[in-house]
C-alpha positions, 0 to 999 in steps of 0.5 A: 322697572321704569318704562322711560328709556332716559335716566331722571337725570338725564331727562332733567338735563333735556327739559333744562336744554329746552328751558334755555333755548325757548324765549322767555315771556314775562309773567302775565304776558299773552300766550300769543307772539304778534306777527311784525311787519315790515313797513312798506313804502308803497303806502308813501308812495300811493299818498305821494302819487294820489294828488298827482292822479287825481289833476291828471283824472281830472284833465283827462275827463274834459277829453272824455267828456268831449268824446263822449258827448255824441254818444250820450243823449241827455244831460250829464256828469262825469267826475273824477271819483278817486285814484288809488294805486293798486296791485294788479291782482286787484286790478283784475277783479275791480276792473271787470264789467266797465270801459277800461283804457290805458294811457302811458306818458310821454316822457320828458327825454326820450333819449334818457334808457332811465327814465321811467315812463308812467302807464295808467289804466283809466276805468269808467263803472256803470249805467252810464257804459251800457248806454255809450256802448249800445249808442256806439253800437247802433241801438237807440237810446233807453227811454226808461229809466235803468235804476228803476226796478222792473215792474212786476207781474201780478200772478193770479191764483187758481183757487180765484178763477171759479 
């Protein structure tokens, strides 16, 4: 008595009916299936806007660069570093801990519904933040330098103070 509740031929029959349906792989072909992708135009878009970003970054560094002139003590640069376009998922994370501002453009005619109106965000990353946001606040002016590890302590030992 056989244990399979199919008739052999019946079973051949199934196992046929997968073999037709499942796609056919050429011999020596990876087991594996490669994941497509749809191509997405906002790296286009991204390569296309870089530039334009980039002139405006640029133009709105001589502002700052003014505005920020009494605030910062010393002899320094501010230079535009990159422009990207990015999500604002990433946005959030990347955006954290320095001076942040958004800026949107005027459009051209404002009277137009259908026009889109570009809007920035303009972020500034570092030492250079902590010290225009103490000197904004009423705190002098760091006389160390601020990338210079701290000095260490030498620990003595009690075995060396018999």
């Amino acid at each position: 008595m056989s244990d399979s509740l199919l008739d052999p031929l019946e079973m051949e029959a199934i196992q046929a009916a997968i073999r037709e349906t499942s796609p056919r792989r050429p011999p020596g072909a990876p087991e594996y299936e490669p994941t497509r992708l749809a191509l997405i135009t906002d790296d286009r878009i991204a390569e296309a806007a870089r530039p334009i970003l980039l002139n405006l970054a640029t133009r709105w560094t001589r502002l700052a660069i003014r505005a920020l002139r009494a605030h910062l003590p010393g002899s320094w640069q501010l230079d535009v570093v990159g422009a990207e376009v990015i999500d604002g998922a990433t946005a959030k994370e990347e955006l954290r801990g320095g001076w942040v501002a958004g800026m949107r453009a005027a459009p051209d005619a404002p009277a137009e519904p259908s026009i889109a109106v570009p809007e920035l965000v303009l972020a500034a990353h570092g030492g250079v933040v902590d010290i225009a946001a103490a000197r904004r606040c009423g705190a002098s002016a760091p006389t160390s330098d601020g990338a210079r590890p701290p000095s260490r302590r030498r620990a003595t030992s009690r075995s060396s103070r018999r």
